[in-house]
C-alpha positions as CSV (number, residue, x, y, z in Angstrom):
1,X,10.1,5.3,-3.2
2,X,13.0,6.7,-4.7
3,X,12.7,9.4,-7.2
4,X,14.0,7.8,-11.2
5,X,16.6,10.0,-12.6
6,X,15.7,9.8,-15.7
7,X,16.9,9.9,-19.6
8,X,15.7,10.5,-22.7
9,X,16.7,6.2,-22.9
10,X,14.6,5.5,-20.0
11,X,11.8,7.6,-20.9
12,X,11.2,6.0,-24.1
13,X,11.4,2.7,-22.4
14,X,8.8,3.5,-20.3
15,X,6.5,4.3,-22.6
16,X,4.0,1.4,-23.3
17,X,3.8,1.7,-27.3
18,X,5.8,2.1,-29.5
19,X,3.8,5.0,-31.7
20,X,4.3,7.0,-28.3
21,X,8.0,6.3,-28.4
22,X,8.5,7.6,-31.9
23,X,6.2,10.9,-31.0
24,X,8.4,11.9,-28.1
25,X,11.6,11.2,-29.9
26,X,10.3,13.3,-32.5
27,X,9.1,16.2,-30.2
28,X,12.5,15.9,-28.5
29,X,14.8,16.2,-31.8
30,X,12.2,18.1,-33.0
31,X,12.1,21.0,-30.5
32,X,14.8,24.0,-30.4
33,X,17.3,23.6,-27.2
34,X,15.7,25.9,-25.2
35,X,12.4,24.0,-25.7
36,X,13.7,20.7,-24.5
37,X,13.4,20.6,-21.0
38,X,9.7,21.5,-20.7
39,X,9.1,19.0,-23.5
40,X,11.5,16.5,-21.2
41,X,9.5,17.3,-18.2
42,X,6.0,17.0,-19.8
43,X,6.5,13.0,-21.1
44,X,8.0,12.1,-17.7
45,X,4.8,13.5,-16.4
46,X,3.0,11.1,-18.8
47,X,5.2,8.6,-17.8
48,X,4.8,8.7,-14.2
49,X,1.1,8.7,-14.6
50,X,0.8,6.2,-16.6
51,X,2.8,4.2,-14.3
52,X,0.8,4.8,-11.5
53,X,-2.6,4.0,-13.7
54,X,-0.8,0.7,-14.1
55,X,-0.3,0.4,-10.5
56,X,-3.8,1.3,-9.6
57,X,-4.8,-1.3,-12.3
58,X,-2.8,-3.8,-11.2
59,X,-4.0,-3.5,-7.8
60,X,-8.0,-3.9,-9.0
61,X,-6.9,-6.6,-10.6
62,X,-5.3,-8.9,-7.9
63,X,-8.1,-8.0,-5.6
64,X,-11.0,-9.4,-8.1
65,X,-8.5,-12.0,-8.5
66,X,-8.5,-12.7,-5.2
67,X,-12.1,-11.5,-3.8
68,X,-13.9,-11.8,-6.8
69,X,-15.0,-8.4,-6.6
70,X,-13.4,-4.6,-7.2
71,X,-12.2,-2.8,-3.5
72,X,-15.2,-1.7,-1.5
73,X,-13.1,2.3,-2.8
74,X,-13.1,2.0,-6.3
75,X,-15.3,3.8,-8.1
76,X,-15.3,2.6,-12.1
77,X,-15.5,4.6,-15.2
78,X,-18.5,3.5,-17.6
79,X,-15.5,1.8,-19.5
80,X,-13.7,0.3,-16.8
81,X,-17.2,-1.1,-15.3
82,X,-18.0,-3.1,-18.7
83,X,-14.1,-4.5,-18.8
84,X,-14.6,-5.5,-14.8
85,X,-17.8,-6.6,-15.9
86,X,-16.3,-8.7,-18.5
87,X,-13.1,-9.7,-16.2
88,X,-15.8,-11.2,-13.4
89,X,-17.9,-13.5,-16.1
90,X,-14.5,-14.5,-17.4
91,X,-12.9,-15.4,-14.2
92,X,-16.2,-17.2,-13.1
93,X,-17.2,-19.2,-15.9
94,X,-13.1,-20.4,-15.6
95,X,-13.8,-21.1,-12.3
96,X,-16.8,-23.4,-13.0
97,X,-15.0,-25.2,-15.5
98,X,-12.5,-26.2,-13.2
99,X,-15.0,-27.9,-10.8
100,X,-16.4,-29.6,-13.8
101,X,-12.8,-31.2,-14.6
């Protein structure tokens, strides 16, 4: 994978929502010159890992999809266990109502 070269642009594209966008263009015009780099560097952070959470997500996702069942590795929060929880009854009870059509 290539690394992005990023921009303040691309950064706030990134960002999933649009309160986020408005805090780091805030904190970015907000923040003396010599400030702005480590202010930079901390929302691509937050980028990046939310991108990869995304990824990771993604992945659980396509696997149930497809196996009807998280990967044998992953090891769910309480949260995430009630949502794949959730996600499993959903997908089955679609399932059964497609034999019944």
């Amino acid at each position: 994978m290539t690394e992005q070269h990023w921009t303040i642009d691309s950064i706030a594209h990134a960002l999933p929502e649009p309160q986020l966008r408005q805090q780091f263009l805030a904190e970015v015009n907000l923040a003396p010159l010599t400030a702005v780099p480590a202010v930079l560097d901390q929302w691509v952070s937050t980028v990046t890992e939310w991108q990869g959470a995304e990824r990771r997500l993604d992945h659980i996702v396509d696997h149930i999809a497809r196996h009807g069942e998280p990967p044998a590795d992953h090891q769910p929060t309480d949260a995430a266990a009630d949502t794949t929880d959730d996600f499993l009854q959903q997908l089955s009870a679609s399932s059964r109502e497609g034999r019944a059509a």
